[in-house]
C-alpha positions in Angstrom: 145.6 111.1 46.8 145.6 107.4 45.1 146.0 105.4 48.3 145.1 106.4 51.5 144.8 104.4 54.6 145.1 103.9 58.5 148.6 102.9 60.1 149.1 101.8 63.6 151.5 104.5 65.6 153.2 102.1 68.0 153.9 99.4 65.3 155.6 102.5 62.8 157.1 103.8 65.2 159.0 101.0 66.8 159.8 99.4 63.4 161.3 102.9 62.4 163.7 103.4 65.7 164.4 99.8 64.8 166.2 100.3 61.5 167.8 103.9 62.4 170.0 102.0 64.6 171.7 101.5 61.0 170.7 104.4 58.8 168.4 107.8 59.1 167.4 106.9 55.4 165.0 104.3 55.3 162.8 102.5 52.7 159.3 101.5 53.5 157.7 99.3 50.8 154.1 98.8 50.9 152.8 95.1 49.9 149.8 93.8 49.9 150.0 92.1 53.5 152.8 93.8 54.9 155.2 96.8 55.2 158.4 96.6 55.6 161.1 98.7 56.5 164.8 98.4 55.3 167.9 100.6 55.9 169.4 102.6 53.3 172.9 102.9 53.7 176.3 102.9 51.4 177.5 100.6 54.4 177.2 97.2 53.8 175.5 96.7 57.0 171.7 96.1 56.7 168.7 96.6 59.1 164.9 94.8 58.1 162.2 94.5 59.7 157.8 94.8 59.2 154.7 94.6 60.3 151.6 92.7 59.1 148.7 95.7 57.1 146.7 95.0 55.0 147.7 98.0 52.6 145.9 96.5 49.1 149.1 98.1 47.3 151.4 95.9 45.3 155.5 97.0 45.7 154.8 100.5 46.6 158.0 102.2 47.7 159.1 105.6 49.7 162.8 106.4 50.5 162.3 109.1 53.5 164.5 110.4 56.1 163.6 108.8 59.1 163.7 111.9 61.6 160.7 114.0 59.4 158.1 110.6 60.2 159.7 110.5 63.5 159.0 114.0 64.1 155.6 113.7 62.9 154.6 110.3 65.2 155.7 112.7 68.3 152.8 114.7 68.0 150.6 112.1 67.1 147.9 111.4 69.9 146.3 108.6 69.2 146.8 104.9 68.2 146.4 105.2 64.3 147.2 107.8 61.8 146.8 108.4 58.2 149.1 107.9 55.2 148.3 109.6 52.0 150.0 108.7 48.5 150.4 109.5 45.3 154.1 108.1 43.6 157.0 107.0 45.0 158.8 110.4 43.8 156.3 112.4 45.1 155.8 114.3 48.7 153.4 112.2 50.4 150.8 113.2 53.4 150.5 112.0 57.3 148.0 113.1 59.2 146.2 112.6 62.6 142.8 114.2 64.0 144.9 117.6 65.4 148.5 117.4 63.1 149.0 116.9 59.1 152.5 117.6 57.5 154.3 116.8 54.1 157.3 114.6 53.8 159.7 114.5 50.7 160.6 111.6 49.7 164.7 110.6 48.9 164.7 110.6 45.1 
């Protein structure tokens, strides 16, 4: 994997129930400081929010369907997890101490 790191559950999680208010396909960009989290919708109606990481990546983007990460942070036990990726195109890895899965991203 090129980047791996730690996310906070509770922060994901709320920031992901946030935008599929909107849409079930979200974008999650990965800045330097900060993710954030955008709807992705034909609509013209737009959801936006993030949280403040320290990710070290520069305009790193995933298009997902929101239910697969929402599926996965149910089973999640604790307060962080692990993020694993390699392109934007490409499946990408979540994983806690007792629960990994795959997701596919939107391409």
């Amino acid at each position: 994997l090129k980047h791996e790191f730690l996310l906070p559950k509770k922060a994901m999680l709320d920031s992901i129930r946030m935008i599929t208010t909107i849409s079930q396909d979200i974008k999650i960009e990965f800045k330097n400081d900060t993710i954030q989290f955008n709807s992705f919708s034909t609509d013209n109606v737009e959801a936006k929010t993030e949280i403040e990481l320290q990710t070290g990546l520069n305009d790193f983007a995933i298009l997902i369907n929101s239910k697969h990460m929402l599926d996965f942070l149910s089973q999640v036990d604790h307060d962080t997890f692990t993020i694993g990726l390699n392109e934007t195109t490409l499946p990408f890895l979540v994983k806690d101490e007792n629960f990994m899965t795959i997701i596919m991203p939107i391409v």
